[in-house]
N, C-alpha and C positions, 0 to 999 in steps of 0.2 A: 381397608383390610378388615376382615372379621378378626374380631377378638378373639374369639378360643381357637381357632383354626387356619390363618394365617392368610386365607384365600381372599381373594378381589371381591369385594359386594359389587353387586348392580345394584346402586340406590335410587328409585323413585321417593321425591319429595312432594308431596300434595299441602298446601296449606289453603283452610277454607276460614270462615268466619264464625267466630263461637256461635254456637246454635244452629249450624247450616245441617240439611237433614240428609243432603248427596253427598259424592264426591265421583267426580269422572275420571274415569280411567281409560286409555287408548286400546286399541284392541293391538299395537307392539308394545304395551308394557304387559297387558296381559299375558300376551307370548313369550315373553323375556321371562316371564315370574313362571309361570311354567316349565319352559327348556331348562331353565338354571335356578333348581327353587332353592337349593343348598347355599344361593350366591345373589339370592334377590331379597331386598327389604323394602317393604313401604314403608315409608316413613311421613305420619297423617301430623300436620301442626295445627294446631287452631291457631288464629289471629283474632285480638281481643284489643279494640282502638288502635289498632296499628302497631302493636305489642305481639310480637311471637311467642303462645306457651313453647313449656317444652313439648320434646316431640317424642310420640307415640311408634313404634317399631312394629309392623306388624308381618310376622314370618309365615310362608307359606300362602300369602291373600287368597288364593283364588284358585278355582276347584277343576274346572273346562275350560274350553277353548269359548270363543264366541262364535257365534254363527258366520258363513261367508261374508256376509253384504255387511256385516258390524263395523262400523270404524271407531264406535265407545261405549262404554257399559257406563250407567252411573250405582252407586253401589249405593247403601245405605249406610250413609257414616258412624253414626251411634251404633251399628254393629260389629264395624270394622274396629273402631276404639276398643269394644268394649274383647273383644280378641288381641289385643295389643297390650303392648308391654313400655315399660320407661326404659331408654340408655341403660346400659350399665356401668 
């Protein structure tokens, strides 16, 4: 449930490895963040020795569609963080 607004998330979870410089994403989660941006979170974790941080929220990811023949985008992780936010 989102918190201020009562409605169902779509949560995608990506967890990568502290210092990892991508992170991939499918071309139906892309759609999904799209169709339903009010109701989609990414939510990016580092892993650090096999330790989950916490985890980064990032609202609204992504901007277009991808191309026909795309089946994954890889993004540029330290940009995505650096757009994201902590839980509340």
């Amino acid at each position: 449930m989102h918190v201020s607004t009562g409605a169902n998330n779509q949560d995608e979870v990506k967890g990568q490895a502290v210092g990892a410089m991508t992170v991939t994403v499918t071309k139906n989660e892309i759609l999904t963040a799209l169709n339903k941006p009010d109701e989609f979170i990414l939510a990016l974790v580092e892993v650090d020795n096999g330790m989950a941080r916490e985890p980064v929220y990032v609202l609204r990811p992504f901007q277009k569609e991808p191309d026909f023949g795309v089946t994954s985008v890889n993004y540029a992780l330290p940009e995505l963080l650096a757009r994201g936010e902590a839980p509340a």
